[in-house]
C-alpha positions in Angstrom: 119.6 148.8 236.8 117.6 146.1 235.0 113.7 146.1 235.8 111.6 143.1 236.2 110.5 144.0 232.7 113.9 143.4 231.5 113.6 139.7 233.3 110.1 138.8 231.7 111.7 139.5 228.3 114.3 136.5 228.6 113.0 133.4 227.9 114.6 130.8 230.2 114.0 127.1 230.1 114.7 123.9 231.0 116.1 121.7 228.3 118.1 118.0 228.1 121.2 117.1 226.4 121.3 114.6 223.5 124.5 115.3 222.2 127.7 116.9 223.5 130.7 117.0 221.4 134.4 118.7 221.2 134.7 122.0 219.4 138.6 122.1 218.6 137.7 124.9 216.3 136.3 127.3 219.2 139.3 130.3 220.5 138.4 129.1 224.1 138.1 125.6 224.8 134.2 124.8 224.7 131.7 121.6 223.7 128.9 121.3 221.0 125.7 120.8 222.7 122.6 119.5 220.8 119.4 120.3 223.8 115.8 118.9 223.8 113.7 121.4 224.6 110.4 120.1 224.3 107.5 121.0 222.2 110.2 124.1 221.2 112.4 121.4 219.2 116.0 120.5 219.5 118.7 123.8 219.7 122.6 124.0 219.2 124.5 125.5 221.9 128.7 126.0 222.0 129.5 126.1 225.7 132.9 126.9 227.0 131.9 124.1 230.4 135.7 121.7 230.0 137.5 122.8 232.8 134.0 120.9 234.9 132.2 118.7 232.5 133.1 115.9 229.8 130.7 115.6 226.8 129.8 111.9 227.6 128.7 113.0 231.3 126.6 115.8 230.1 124.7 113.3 227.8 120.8 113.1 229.5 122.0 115.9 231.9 119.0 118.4 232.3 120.5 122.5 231.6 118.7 125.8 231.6 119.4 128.0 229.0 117.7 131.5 227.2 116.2 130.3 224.4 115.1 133.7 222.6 118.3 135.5 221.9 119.5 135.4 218.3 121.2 132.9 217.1 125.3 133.5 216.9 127.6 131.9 214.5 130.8 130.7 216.4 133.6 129.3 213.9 130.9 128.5 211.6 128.6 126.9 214.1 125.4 128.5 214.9 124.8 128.7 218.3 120.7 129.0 218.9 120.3 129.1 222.8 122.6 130.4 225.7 123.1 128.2 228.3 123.7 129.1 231.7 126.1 128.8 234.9 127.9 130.4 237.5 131.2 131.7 237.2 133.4 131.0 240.1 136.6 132.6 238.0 137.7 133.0 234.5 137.5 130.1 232.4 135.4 127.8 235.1 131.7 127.5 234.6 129.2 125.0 236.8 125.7 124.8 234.8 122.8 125.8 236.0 120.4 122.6 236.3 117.2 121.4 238.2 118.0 119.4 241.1 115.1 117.1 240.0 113.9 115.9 237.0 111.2 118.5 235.5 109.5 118.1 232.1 111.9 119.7 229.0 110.5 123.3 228.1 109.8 124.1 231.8 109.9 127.8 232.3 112.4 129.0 234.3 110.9 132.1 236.6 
């Protein structure tokens, strides 16, 4: 089981997109995401989010995302932060997101 000591090492905030575009190159059909987070600067994510979302729809949308893992290259693209959602079924994914407007960077707890 994971402790509250494995929780307090993620670091989870709350970022804005400023640019969503395809990835054609990705196995699994997925969008380039380019997220403000704040005073923590502007990271590259490759989210596999088309069966819910369209790039120019998630343009100014707010996300939450772990920004401390390492960064991943994913055909050729480096993917710096991990953004998160729930998974009703393979292949579906609805982000996680504020349901209000917060301040980019916000911690996530």
């Amino acid at each position: 089981m994971a402790t509250i000591e494995d929780f307090l090492k993620l670091d989870i905030r709350v970022g804005m997109v400023v640019k969503a575009e395809p990835f054609p190159e990705a196995r699994k059909p997925a969008i380039k995401l380019e997220i403000d987070f704040g005073k923590l600067g502007v990271k590259c994510s490759s989210a596999q989010i088309t069966r819910r979302y369209k790039q120019v729809q998630l343009i100014g949308s707010q996300v939450v995302a772990v920004v401390n893992f390492p960064p991943m290259r994913i055909v050729g693209f480096k993917s710096e932060v991990l953004v998160i959602g729930g998974v009703p079924e393979e292949g579906d994914v609805g982000l996680l997101k504020p349901d209000e407007p917060i301040k980019n960077v916000t911690p996530v707890a």
